[in-house]
C-alpha positions in Angstrom: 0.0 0.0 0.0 3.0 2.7 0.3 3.1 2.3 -3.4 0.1 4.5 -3.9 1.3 7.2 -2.8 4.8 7.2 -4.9 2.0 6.2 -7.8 0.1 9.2 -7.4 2.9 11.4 -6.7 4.5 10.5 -9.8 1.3 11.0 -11.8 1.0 14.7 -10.5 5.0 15.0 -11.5 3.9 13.8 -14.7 1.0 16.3 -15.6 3.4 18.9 -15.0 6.0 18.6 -17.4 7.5 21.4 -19.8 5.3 22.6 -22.5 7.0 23.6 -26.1 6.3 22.4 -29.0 8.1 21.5 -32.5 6.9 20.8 -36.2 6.6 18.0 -39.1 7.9 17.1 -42.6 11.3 18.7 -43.1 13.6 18.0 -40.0 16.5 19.6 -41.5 14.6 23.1 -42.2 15.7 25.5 -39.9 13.2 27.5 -37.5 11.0 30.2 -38.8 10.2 33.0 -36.3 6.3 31.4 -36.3 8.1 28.2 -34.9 10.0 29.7 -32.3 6.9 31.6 -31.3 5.2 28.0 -31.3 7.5 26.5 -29.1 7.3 29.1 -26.4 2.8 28.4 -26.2 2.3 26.7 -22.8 -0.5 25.6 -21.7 -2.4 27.0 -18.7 -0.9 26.8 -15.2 -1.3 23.2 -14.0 -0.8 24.2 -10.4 2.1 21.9 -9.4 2.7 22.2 -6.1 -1.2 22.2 -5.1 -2.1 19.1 -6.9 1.0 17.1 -5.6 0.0 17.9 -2.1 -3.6 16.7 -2.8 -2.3 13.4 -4.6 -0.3 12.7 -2.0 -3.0 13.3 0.6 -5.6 11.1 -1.1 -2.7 8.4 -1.3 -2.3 8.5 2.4 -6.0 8.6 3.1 -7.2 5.7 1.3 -4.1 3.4 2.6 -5.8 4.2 6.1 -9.1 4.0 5.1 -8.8 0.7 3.4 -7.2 -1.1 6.1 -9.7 -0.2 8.7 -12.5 -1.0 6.9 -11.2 -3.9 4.9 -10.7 -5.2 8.9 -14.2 -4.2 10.0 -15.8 -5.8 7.3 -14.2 -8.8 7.5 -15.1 -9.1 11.3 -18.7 -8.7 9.7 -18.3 -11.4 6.9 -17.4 -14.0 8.9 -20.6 -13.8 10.9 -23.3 -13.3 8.3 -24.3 -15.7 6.8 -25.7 -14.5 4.1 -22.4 -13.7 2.4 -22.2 -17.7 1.8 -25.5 -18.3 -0.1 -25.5 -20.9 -2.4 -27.4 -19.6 -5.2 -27.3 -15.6 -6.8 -30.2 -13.6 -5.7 -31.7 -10.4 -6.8 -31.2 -7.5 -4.2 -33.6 -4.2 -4.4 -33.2 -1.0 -2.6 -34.6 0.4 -1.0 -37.4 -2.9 -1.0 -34.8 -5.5 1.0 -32.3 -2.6 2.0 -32.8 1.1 2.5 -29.3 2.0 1.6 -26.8 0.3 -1.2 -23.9 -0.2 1.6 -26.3 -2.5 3.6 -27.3 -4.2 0.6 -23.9 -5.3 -0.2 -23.3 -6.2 3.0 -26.0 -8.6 2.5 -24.7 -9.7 -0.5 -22.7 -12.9 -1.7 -21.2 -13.5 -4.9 -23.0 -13.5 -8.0 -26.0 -11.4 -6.5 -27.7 -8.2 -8.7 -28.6 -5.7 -6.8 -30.8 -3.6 -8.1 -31.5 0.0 -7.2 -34.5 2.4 -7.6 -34.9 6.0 -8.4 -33.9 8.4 -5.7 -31.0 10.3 -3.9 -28.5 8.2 -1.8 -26.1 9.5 0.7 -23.7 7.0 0.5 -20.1 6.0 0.3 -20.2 2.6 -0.2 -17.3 0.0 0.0 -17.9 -2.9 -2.6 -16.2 -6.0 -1.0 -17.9 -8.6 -2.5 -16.9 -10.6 -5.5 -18.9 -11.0 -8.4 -21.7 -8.8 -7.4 -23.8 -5.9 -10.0 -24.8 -2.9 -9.1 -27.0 -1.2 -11.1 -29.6 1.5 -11.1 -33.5 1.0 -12.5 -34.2 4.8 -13.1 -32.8 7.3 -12.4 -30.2 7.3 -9.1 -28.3 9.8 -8.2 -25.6 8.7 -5.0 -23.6 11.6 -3.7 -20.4 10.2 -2.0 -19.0 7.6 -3.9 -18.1 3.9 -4.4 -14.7 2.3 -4.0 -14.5 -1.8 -5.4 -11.9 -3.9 -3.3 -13.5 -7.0 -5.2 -12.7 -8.5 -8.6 -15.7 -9.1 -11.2 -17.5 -5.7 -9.5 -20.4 -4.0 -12.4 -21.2 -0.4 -11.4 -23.6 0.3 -14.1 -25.9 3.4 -14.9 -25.6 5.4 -11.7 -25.5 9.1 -11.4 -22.6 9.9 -8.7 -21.6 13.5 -7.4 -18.9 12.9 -5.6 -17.9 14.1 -2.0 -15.3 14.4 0.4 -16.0 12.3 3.4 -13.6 11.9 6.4 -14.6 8.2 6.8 -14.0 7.9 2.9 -10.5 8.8 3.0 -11.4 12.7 2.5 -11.2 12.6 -1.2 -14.3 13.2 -3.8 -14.2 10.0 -6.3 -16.4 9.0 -8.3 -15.9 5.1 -8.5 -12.0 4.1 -7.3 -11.2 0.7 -8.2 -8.0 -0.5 -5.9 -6.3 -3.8 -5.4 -5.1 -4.8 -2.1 -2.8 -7.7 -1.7 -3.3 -8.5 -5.4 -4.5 -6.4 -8.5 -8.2 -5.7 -8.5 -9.1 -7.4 -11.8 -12.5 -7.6 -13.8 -14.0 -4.6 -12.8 -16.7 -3.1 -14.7 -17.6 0.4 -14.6 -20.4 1.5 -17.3 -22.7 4.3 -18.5 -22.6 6.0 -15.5 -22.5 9.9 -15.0 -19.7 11.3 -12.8 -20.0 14.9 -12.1 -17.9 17.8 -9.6 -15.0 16.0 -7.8 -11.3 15.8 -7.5 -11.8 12.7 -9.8 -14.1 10.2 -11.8 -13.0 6.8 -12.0 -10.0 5.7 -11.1 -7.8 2.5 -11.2 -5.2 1.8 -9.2 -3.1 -1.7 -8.7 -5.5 -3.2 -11.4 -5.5 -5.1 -14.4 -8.2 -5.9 -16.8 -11.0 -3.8 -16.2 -13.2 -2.1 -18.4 -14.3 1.3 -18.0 -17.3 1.8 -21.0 -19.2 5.2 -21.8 -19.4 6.6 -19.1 -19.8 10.8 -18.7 -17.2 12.4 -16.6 -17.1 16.0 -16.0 -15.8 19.0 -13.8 -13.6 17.1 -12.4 -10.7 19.5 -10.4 -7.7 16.3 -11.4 -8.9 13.8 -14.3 -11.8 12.1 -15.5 -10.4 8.6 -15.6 -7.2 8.1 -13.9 -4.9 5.0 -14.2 -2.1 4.0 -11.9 -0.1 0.8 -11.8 -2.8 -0.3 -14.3 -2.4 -2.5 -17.1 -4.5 -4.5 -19.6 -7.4 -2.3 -19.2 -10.1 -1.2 -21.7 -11.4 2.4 -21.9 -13.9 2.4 -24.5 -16.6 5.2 -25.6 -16.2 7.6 -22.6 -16.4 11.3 -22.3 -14.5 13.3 -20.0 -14.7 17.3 -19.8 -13.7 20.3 -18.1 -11.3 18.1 -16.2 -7.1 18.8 -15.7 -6.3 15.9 -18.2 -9.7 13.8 -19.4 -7.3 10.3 -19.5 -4.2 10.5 -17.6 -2.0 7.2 -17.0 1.1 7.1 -15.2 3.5 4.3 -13.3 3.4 1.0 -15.2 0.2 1.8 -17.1 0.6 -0.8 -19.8 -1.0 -2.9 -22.7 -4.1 -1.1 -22.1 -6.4 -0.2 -24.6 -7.9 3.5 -25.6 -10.5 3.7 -28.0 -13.5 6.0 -28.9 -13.3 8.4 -26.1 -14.2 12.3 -26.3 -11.3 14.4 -24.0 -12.4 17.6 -24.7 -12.6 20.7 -23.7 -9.6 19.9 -20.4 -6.1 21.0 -20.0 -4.7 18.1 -21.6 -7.5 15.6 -23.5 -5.2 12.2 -22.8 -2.0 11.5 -20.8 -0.3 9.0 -21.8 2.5 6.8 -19.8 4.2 3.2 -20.5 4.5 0.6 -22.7 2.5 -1.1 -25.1 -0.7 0.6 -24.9 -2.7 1.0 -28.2 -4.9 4.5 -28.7 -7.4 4.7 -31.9 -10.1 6.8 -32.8 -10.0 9.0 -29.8 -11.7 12.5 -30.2 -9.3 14.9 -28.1 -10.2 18.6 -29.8 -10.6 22.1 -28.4 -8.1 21.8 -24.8 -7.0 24.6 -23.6 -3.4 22.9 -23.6 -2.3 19.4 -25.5 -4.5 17.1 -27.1 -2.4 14.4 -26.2 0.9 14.2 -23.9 3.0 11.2 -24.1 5.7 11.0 -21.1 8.1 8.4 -20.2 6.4 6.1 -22.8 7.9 3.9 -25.6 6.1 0.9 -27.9 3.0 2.2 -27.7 0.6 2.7 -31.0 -1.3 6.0 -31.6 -3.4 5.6 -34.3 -5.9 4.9 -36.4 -8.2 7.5 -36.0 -7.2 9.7 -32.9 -8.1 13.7 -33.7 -6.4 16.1 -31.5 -7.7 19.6 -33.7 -8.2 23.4 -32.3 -5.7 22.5 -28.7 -4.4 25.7 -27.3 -1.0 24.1 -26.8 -0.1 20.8 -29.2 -2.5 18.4 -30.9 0.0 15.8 -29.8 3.1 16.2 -28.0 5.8 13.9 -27.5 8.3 14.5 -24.3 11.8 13.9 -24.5 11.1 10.8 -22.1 8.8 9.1 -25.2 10.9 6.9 -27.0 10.0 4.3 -29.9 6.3 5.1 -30.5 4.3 4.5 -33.2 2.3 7.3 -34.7 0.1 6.9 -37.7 -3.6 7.5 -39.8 -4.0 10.4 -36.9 -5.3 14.2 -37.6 -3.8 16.7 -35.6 -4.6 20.1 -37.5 -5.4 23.8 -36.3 -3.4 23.7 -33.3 -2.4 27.1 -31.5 1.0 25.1 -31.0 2.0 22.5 -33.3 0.2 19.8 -34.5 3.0 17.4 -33.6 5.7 17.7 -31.6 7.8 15.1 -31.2 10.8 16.3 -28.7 11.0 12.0 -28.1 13.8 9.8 -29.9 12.9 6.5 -32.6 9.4 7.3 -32.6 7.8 6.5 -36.0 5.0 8.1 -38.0 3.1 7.8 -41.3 -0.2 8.6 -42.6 -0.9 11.8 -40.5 -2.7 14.7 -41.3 -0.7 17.4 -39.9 0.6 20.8 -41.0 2.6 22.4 -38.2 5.2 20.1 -37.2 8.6 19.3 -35.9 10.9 16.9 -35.1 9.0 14.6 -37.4 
């Protein structure tokens, strides 16, 4: 558990990288005035200091948090028996349970529980194995939900989330975390995330899938990966966030497709090894479209757009070495359109005007 908070740390170190910028088809060209002016375009303040701190304090919080309550609960577990049924049932709340935490407290592996239209005060822990829960209408839980259990579905909730000083004093929407092990099998879907330090995210995890789900206003990222690898991020939307997707600390071999990051700082954030991006939408940020730091053998492309970014479309640190970079737009950029201050990375078949070190 100490890890998380060197994890986090170096995520915030991360997002805070120099901002320049470069240009495309003829390396050997020297600089016009227009592309020194280009290299000097950073993107707004990211507020170092401030968001290390708060990393660094939701780190520390959710190490405590988890191992009280991971102790508590399994005081509870062992006497209920109800957490050994034989056979899945079919949970409601608030019919069987007026809250969602005592529902999956009730709950063994395999169960559905089902929850109806209202408001819920909750911050729920999600210790159970194997267990859905989704809403039937429209549900709205302010707090938030943290899975400590593989094969979790959070599906079609609204969630606004809050600070809470049993809940580790942080506002996420849905944190995925493995303990002893990687958390693996999660499923977070169609829900809407909204306010918050951050959406969803994944930490000590592998193979998860996080699918169309809304996030926005968030004051750090949408969906946030840590020590994360083999995951699937499909179809989501993330705005008015710091970064939309940010990755950091051995992030790799997942895959990126079909989000919309617009309309952040930085639309995707990209860190590690083998990790395969296509046709994300990641247009109209007030800084990069997309950052790639202390990366190498990852694919971006087909299909990725990174237009109208107040900084770069897509901007590759020094630190992002061997890459792959093809059938991408990046055009209109107040920066360049690509920037690649990286070493051995490779790219074809993009549509880009403003370039360098291409």
């Amino acid at each position: 558990m100490k890890r998380c908070c060197l994890l986090l740390t170096i995520l915030a170190m991360a997002l805070f990288s120099g901002a320049g910028c470069e240009r495309l088809q003829n390396p050997t060209a020297p600089e016009s005035n227009d592309a020194i002016q280009k290299s000097q375009i950073k993107p707004p303040d990211y507020n170092a200091a401030e968001a290390r701190a708060k990393l660094d304090a939701i780190a520390a919080k959710v190490r405590a948090w988890v191992a009280q309550h991971q102790a508590q609960h399994a005081s509870k577990r062992a006497s209920n028996p109800m957490t050994t049924a034989a056979s899945s049932k079919v949970i409601t709340v608030p019919n069987d349970y007026p809250t969602i935490q005592q529902a999956v407290d009730a709950a063994a592996p395999g169960d559905k529980i089902k929850v109806k239209s209202g408001t819920y005060n909750e911050f729920v822990l999600v210790d159970v194995a194997k267990i859905e829960i989704s809403a039937v209408g429209h549900v709205v839980v302010k707090g938030g939900l943290v899975a400590l259990a593989d094969s979790v579905m959070i599906d079609h909730l609204s969630i606004e989330p809050l600070p809470n000083s049993d809940f580790f004093n942080a506002a996420i929407g849905v944190l995925a975390f493995g303990l002893s092990s990687f958390i693996t099998g999660v499923e977070i879907k169609d829900n809407t995330i909204s306010g918050g330090d951050a959406g969803v995210v994944l930490l000590s995890s592998s193979s998860c899938t996080v699918k169309a789900n809304h996030v926005s206003g968030a004051s750090i990222g949408g969906i946030v990966l840590s020590n994360a690898g083999g995951h699937i991020l499909d179809g989501n939307t993330a705005t008015g966030t710091l970064f939309g997707i940010g990755m950091s600390f051995d992030c790799d071999n997942n895959k990126i497709r079909g989000n919309s990051c617009s309309s952040n700082v930085v639309g995707i954030l990209l860190e590690g090894t083998g990790n395969q991006l296509s046709s994300n939408t990641c247009n109209g940020n007030s800084g990069f479209g997309i950052q790639v730091i202390t990366a190498s053998d990852n694919t971006i492309g087909s299909g990725n757009t990174g237009d109208d970014n107040g900084g770069d479309g897509l901007r590759l640190e020094a630190d992002a070495v061997n890459n792959v970079v093809q059938k991408n737009t990046f055009l209109n950029n107040v920066g360049f359109d690509i920037n690649n201050l990286g070493s051995g990375n490779t790219f074809f078949k993009n549509k880009a005007v403003n370039t360098s070190g291409v």
